[in-house]
DRENSE-727527 format. One line per field, with one value per residue (C-alpha): residue in three letters; residue number from 1; x, z, y. Coordinates in Angstrom, 2 decimals. Each point is the difference from the previous one (the first is absolute). Layout:
! residues N
code	(ALA; ...)
pos	(NUM; ...)
c1	(X; ...)
c3	(Z; ...)
c2	(Y; ...)
This chain:
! residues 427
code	(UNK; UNK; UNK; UNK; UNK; UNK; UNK; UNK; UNK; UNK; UNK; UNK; UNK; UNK; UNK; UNK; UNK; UNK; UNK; UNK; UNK; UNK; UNK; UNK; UNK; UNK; UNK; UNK; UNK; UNK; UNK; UNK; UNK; UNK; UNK; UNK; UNK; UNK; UNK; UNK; UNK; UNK; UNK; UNK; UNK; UNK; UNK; UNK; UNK; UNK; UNK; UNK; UNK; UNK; UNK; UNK; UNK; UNK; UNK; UNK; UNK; UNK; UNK; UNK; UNK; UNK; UNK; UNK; UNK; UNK; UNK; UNK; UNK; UNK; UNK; UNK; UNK; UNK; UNK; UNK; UNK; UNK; UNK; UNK; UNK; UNK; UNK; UNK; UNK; UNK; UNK; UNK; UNK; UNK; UNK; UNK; UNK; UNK; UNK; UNK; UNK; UNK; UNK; UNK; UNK; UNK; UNK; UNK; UNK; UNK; UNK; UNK; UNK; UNK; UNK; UNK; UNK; UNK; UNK; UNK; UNK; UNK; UNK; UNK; UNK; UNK; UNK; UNK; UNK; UNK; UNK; UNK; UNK; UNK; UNK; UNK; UNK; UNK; UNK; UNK; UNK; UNK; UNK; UNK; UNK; UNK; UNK; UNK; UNK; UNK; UNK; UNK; UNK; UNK; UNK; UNK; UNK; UNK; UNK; UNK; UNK; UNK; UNK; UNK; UNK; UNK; UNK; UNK; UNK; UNK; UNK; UNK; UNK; UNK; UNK; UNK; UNK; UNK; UNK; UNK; UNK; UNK; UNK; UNK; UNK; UNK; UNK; UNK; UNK; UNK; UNK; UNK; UNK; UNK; UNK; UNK; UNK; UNK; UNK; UNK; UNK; UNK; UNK; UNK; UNK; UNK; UNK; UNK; UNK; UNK; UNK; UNK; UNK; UNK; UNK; UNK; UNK; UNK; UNK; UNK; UNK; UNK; UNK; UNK; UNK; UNK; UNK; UNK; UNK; UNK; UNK; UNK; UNK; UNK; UNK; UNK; UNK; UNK; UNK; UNK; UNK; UNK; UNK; UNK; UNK; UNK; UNK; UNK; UNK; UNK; UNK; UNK; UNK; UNK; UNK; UNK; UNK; UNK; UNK; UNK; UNK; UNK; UNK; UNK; UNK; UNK; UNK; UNK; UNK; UNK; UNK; UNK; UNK; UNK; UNK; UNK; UNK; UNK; UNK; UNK; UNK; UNK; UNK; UNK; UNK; UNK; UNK; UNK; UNK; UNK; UNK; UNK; UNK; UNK; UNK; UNK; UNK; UNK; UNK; UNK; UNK; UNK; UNK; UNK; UNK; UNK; UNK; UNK; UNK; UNK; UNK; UNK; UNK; UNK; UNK; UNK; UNK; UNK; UNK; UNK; UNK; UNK; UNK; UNK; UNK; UNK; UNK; UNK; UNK; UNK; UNK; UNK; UNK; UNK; UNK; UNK; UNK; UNK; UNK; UNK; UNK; UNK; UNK; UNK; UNK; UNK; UNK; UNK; UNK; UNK; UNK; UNK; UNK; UNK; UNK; UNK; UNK; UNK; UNK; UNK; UNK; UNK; UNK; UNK; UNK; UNK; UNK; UNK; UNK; UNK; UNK; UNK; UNK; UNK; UNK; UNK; UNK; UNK; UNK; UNK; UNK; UNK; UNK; UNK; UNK; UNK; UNK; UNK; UNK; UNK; UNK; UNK; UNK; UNK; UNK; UNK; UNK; UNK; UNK; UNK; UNK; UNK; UNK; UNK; UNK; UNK; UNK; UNK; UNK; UNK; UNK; UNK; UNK; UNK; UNK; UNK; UNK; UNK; UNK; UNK; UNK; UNK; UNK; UNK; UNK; UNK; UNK)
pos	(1; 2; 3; 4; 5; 6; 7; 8; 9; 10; 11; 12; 13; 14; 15; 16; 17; 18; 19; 20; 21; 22; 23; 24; 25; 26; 27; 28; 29; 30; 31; 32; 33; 34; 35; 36; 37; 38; 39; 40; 41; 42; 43; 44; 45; 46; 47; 48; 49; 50; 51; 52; 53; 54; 55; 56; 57; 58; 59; 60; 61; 62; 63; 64; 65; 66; 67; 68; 69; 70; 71; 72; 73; 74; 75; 76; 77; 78; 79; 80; 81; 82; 83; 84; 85; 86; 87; 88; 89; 90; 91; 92; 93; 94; 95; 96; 97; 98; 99; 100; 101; 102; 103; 104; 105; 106; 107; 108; 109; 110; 111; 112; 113; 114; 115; 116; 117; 118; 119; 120; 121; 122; 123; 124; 125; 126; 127; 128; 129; 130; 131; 132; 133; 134; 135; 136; 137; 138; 139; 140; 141; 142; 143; 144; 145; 146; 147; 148; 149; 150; 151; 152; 153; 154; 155; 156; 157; 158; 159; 160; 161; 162; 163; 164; 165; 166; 167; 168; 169; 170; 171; 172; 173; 174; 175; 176; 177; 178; 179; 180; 181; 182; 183; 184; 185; 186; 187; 188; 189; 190; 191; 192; 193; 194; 195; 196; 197; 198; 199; 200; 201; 202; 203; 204; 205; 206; 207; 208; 209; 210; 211; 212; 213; 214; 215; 216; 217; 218; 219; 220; 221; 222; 223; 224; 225; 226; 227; 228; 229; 230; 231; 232; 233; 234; 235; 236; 237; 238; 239; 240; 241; 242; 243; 244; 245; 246; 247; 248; 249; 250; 251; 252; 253; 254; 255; 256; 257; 258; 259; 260; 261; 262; 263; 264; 265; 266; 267; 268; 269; 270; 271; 272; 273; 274; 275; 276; 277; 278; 279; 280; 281; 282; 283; 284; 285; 286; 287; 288; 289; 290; 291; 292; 293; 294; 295; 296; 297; 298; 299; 300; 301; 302; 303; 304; 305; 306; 307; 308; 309; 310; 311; 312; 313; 314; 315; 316; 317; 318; 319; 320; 321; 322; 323; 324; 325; 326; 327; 328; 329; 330; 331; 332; 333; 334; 335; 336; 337; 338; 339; 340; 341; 342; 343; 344; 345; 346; 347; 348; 349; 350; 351; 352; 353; 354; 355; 356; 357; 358; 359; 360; 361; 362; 363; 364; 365; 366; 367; 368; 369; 370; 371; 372; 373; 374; 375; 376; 377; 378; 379; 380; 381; 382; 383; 384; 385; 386; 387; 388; 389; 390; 391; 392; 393; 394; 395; 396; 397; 398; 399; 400; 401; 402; 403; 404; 405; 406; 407; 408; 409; 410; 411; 412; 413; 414; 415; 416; 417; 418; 419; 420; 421; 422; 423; 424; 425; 426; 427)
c1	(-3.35; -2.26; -2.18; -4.10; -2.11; -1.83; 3.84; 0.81; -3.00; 0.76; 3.77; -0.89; -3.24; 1.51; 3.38; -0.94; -2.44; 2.76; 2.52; -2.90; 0.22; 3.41; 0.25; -2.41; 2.80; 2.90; -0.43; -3.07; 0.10; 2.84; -1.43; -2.76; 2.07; 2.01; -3.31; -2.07; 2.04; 4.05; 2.46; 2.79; 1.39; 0.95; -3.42; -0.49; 3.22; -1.66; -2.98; 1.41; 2.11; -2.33; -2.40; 3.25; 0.32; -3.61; -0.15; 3.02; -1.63; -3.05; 1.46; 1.75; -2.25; -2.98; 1.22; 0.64; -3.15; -0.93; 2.12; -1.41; -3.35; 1.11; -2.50; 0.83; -3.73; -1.13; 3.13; -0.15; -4.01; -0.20; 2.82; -1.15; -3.11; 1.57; 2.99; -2.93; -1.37; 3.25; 0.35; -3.17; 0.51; 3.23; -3.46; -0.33; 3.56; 1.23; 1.07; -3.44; -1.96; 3.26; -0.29; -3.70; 0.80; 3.10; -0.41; 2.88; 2.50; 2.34; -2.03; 2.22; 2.50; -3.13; -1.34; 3.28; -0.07; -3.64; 1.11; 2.89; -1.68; -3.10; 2.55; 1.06; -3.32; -1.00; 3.81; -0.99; -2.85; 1.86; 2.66; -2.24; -1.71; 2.64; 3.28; -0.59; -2.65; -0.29; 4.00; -0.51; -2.59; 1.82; 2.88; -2.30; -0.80; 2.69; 3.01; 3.48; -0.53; -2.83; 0.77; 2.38; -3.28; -2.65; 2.51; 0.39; -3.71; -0.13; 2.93; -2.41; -2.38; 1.25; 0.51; -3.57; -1.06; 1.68; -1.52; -3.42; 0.39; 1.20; -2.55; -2.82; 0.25; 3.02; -2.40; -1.76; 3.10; 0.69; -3.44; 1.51; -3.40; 2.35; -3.22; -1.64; 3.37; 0.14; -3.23; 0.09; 2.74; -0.32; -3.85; 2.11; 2.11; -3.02; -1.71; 2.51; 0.81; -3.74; 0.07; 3.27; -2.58; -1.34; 2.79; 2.83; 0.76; 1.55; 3.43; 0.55; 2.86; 1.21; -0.78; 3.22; 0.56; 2.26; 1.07; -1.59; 2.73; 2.64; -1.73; -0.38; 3.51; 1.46; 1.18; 2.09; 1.76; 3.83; -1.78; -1.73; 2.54; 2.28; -2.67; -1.15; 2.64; -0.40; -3.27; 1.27; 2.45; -3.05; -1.60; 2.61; 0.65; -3.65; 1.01; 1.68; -1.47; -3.17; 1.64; 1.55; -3.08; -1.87; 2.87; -2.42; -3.13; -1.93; 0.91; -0.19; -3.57; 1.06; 3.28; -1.58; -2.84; 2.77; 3.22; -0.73; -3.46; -1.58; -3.93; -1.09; 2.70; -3.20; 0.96; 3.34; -0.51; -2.43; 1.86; 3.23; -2.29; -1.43; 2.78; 1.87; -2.27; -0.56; 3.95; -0.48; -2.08; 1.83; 2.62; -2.20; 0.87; 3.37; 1.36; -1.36; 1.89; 3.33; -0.05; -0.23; 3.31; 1.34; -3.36; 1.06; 3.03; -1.43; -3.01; 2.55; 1.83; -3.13; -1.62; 3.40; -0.07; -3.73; 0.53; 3.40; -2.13; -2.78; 2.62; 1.04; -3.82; -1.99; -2.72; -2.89; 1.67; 3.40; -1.68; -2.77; 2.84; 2.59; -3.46; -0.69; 4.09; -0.09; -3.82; 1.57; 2.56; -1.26; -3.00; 2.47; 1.84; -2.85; -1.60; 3.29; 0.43; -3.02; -0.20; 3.24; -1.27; -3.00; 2.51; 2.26; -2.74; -0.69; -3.34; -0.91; 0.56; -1.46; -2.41; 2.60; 2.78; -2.24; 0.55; 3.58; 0.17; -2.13; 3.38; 1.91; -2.03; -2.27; 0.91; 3.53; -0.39; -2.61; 1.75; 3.19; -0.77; -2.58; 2.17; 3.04; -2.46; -1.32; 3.88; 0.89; -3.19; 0.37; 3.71; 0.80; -3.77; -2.03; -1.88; -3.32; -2.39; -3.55; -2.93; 3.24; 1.40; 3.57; -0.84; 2.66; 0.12; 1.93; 3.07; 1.75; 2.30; -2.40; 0.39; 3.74; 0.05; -2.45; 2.54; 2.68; -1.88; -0.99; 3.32; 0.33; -2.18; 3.02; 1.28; -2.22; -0.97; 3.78; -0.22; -2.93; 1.51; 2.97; -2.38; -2.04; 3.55; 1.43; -3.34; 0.26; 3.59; -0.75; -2.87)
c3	(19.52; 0.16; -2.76; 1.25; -0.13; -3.23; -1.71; 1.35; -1.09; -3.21; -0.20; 1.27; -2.56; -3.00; 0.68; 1.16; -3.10; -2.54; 0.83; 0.02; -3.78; -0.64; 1.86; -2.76; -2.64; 1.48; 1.05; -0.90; -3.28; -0.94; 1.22; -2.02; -2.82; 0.87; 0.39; -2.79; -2.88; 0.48; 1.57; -1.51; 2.70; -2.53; -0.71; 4.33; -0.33; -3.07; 1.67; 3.26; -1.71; -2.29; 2.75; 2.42; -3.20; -0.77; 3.80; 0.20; -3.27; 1.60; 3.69; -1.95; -2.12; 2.74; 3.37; -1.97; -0.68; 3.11; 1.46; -2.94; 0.98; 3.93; 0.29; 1.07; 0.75; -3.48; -1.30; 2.89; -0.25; -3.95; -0.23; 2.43; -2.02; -3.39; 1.94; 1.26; -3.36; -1.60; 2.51; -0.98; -3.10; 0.18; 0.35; -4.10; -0.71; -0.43; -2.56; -0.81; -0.62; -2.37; -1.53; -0.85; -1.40; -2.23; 0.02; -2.72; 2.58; 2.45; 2.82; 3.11; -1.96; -0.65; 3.36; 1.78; -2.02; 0.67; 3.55; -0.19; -1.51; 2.28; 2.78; -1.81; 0.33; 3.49; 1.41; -1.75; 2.24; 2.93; -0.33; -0.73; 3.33; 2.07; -0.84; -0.88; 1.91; 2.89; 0.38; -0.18; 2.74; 2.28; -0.07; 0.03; 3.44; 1.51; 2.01; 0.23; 3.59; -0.93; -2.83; 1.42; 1.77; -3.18; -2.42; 2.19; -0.16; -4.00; 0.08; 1.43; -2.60; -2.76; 2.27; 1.41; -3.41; -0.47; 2.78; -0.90; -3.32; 1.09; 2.90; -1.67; -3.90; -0.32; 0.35; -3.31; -2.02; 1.27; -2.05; -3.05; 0.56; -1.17; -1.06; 3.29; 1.85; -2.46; 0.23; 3.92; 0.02; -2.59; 1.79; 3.28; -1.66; -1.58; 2.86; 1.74; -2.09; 0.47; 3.39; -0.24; -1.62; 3.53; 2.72; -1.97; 1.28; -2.52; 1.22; -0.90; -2.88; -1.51; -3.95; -1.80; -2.40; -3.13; -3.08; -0.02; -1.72; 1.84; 3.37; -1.29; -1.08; 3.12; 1.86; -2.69; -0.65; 1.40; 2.05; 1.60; 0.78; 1.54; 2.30; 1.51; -0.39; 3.25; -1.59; -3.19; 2.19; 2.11; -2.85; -2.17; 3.68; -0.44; -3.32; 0.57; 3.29; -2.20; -2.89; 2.31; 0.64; -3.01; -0.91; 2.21; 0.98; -3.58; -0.12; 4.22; -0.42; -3.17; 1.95; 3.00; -1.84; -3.12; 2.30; 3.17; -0.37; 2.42; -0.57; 3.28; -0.74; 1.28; 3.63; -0.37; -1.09; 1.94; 2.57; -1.09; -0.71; 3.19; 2.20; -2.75; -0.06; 3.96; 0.05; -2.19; 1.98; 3.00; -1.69; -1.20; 3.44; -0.18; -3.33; 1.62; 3.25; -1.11; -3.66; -3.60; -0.68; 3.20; -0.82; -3.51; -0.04; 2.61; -2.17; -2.57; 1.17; 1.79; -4.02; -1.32; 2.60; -0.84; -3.16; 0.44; 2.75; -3.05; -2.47; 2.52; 1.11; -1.85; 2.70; 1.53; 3.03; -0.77; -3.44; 3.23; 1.86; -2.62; -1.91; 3.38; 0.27; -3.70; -0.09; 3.43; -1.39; -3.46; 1.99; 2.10; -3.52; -1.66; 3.33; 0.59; -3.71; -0.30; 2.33; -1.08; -3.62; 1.60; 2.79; -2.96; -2.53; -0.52; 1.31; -3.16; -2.30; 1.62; -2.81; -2.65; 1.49; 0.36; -3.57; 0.69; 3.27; -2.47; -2.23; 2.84; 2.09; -2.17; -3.94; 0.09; 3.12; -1.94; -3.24; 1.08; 2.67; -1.81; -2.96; 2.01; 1.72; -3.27; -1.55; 3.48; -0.63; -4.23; 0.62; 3.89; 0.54; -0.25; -2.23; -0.47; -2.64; 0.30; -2.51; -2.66; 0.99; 1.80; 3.31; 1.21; 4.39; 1.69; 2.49; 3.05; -2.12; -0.07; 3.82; -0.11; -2.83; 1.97; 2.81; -1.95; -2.02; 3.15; 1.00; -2.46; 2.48; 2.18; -2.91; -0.04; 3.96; -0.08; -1.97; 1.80; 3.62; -1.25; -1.43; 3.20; 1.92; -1.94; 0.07; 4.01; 0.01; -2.33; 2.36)
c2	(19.73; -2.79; -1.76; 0.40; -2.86; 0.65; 0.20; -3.32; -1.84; 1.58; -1.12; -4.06; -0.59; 1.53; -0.57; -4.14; 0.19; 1.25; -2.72; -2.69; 1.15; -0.03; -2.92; -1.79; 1.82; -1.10; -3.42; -1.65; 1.76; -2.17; -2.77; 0.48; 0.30; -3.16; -2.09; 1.29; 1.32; -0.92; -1.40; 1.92; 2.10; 2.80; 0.94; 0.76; 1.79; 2.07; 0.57; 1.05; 2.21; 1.40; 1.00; 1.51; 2.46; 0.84; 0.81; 2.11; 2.05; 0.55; 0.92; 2.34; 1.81; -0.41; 0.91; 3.53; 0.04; -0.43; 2.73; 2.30; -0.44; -0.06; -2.98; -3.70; -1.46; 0.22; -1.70; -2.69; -0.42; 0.13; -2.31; -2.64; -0.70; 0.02; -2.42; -2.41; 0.02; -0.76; -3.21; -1.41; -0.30; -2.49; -2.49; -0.13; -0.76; -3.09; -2.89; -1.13; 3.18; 0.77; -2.64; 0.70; 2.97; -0.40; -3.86; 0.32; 1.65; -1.41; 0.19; -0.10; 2.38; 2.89; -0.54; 0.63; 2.98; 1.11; -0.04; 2.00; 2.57; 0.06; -0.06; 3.36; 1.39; -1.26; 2.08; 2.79; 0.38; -1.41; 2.20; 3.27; -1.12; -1.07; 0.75; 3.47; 1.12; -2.13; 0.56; 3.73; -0.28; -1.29; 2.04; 2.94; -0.92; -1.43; 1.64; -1.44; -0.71; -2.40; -1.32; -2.87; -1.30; 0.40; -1.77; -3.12; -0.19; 0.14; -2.17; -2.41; 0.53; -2.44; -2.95; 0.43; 0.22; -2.89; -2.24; 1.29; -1.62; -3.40; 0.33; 0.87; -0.44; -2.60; -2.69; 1.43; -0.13; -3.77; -0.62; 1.62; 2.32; 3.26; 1.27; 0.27; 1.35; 2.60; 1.36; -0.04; 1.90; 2.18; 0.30; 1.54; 2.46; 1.23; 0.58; 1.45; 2.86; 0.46; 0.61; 2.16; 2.24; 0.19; -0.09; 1.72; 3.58; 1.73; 1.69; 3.78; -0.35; 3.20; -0.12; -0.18; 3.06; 0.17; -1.85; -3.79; -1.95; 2.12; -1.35; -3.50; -0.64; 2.36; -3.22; -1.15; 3.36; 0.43; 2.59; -1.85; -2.73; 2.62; 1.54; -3.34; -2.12; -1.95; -1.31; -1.50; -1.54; -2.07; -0.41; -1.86; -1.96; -0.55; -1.75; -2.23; -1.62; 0.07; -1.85; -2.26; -1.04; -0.30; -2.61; -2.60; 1.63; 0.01; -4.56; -0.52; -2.07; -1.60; -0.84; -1.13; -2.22; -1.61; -0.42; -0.25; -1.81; 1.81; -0.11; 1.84; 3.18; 2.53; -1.39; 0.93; 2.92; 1.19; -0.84; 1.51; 3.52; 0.24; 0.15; 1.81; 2.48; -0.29; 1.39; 2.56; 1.66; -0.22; 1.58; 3.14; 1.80; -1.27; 1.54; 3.42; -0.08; -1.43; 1.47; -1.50; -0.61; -2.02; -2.27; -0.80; -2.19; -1.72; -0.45; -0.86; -2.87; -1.91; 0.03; -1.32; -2.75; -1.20; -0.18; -2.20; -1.95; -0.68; -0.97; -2.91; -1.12; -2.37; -1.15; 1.86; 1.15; 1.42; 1.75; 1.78; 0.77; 2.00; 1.12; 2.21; 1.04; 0.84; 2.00; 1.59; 1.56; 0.84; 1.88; 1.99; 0.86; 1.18; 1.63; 2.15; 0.54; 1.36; 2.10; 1.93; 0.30; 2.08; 1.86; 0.87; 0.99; 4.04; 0.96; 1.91; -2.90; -3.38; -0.67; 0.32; -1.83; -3.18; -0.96; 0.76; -2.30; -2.75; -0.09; -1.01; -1.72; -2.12; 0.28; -1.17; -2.50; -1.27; -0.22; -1.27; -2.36; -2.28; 0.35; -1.68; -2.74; -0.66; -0.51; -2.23; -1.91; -1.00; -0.58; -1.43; -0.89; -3.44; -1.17; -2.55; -1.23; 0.08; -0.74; 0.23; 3.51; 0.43; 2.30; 2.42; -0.43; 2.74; -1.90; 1.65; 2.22; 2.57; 0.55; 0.21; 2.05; 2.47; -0.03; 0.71; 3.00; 1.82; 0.52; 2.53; 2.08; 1.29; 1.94; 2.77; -0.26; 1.03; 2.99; 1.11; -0.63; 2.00; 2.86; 0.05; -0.09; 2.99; 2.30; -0.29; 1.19; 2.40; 1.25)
């Protein structure tokens, strides 16, 4: 089965638009948070996890929604706008209109507040929109046979993101105009979820019946576990390559900018996501014909060896060169991984077992991996004074430490090869 037109243009401008957003969240949001409220690492680490829960919560309770209504569009459309909206309005907060306002309070301390809880909001849309919906959608019209190919192109999607933000808005930050980057962006989102209103066709989804809580909390029931065991296996593999890397992703500018002192990091990594995301997509068609599982090891072992290469590199070149071995193999990983969380999911139950695949795959990566960059960082990191406060700069720990987290991942790729093993013998 092959995706028409119309479905493609639907899966690159929402899907490119939606990590253009969470791109904002999960980088330059901390940057933002570095350069305009605090330096204290532990307050990224709060936010990042505080956001990975309030979008696991809504995945949850939203993508059965979704499948109760047997609509995606108006949870993709609606959310869109009210995610644009959300983005926007990161323009007003900041240490000097705080101060303003309570001119008694500790201002950097309440703004890094005010923006974790407006991050709050702004993945509550996010995560109604994309997450849930979006998610839903696109296993509701994909095969297994295809899915190998349409996952290396979403894989692509965050590193694009990526380069169109140090391309075409990085410039804005180096002003310190966060008010105009903001608004831009948030300015896109918006009017992309307008448009979905236009080019979306909505996909036939059989309205889920029955007891609503029952449904909601199905995925976390032993039932459940037994019946699709293979898929809690992927998933907690999913887990820990993701908190492997959130150990460095959420401090890699502040990293690259306070330790390496490396002003022009957008060429590097632009350059590192291009051909990064150039591979990816030559490998689409690959993890189809040769199969997910001989792909991922692979996959596997060239991530492990970037990120040794980038604990070792300290100039331009060498930090290009392990960047692109690194991105490589972490965009295989999450390709493959992907697309066996949608092969293994049950037909009836795609929107509810998004909030269960947000558990694994971005609540706890989320919350453990910043936590243990934020720990490496206060206690192994640097440190520098400026204006009279001590800054906290990220070292090359976090890259080992990375490495040595992901090789957790064989554990359950174990179990599963033996499951997958047995149930062919058993055929």
């Amino acid at each position: 089965m092959n995706l028409t037109r119309k479905q493609w243009i639907s899966l690159i401008f929402i899907g490119l638009t939606g990590q253009l957003a969470w791109m904002i969240e999960n980088m330059y949001l901390n940057l933002f948070m570095y350069q305009t409220a605090s330096t204290d690492p532990h307050y990224i680490a709060l936010m990042v996890s505080a956001s990975a829960v309030v979008a696991t919560l809504t995945t949850l309770l939203m993508g059965n929604l979704s499948d109760r209504f047997g609509k995606r569009k108006v949870f993709i459309s609606a959310g869109y706008i009210l995610w644009g909206i959300s983005i926007i309005l990161f323009s007003f907060v900041n240490r000097e209109n705080i101060q303003a306002l309570y001119p008694f309070a500790n201002a950097s301390v309440v703004a890094a507040y005010g923006i974790v809880v407006l991050d709050c909001i702004m993945t509550f849309f996010g995560s109604t929109a994309n997450d849930a919906a979006f998610n839903a959608y696109v296993t509701d019209i994909t095969v297994p046979t295809n899915r190998g190919k349409v996952e290396s192109v979403l894989a692509t999607f965050p590193l694009i993101a990526m380069l169109i933000v140090f391309g075409c808005f990085d410039p804005i930050v180096q002003q310190g105009n966060w008010n105009l980057f903001f608004r831009i962006a948030g300015g896109i989102v918006l009017a992309v979820g307008f448009l979905s209103l236009f080019f979306i066709k909505e996909v036939p989804v059989e309205k889920k019946k029955g007891n609503f809580f029952a449904e909601l909390f199905y995925g976390f029931t032993p039932a459940s576990f037994h019946e699709n065991k293979n898929l809690y296996i992927i998933m907690i593999a999913f887990c820990i390559f993701g908190a492997a890397f959130q150990v460095f992703f959420p401090y890699l500018i502040i990293y690259i900018q306070q330790f390496l002192f490396i002003e022009n990091y957008a060429l590097i990594l632009g350059t590192i996501l291009i051909i990064a995301s150039l591979i990816s997509i030559l490998m689409g068609p690959v993890i189809d014909k040769y199969g997910k599982m001989e792909v991922i090891y692979p996959a596997i072992i060239t991530m492990l060896i970037g990120l040794v290469g980038l604990f070792f590199s300290r100039r331009n070149i060498p930090v290009t060169f392990w960047g692109i071995i690194m991105m490589s193999g972490y965009m295989m990983i999450s390709a493959t991984l992907s697309a066996l969380i949608r092969d293994f999911t049950p037909p009836g139950k795609v929107g509810v077992f998004q909030g269960v695949r947000m558990i694994f795959t971005v609540m706890l990566p989320m919350v453990i991996g910043p936590y243990i960059g934020a720990w490496l960082i206060k206690s192994n990191g640097g440190i520098y004074e400026e204006l009279g406060q001590t800054k906290n700069i990220p070292t090359p720990d976090i890259f080992l430490v990375s490495a040595f987290v992901l090789c957790f991942i064989v554990i359950p790729l174990y179990f599963l090869g033996k499951n997958q093993h047995e149930n062919k013998m058993g055929e």
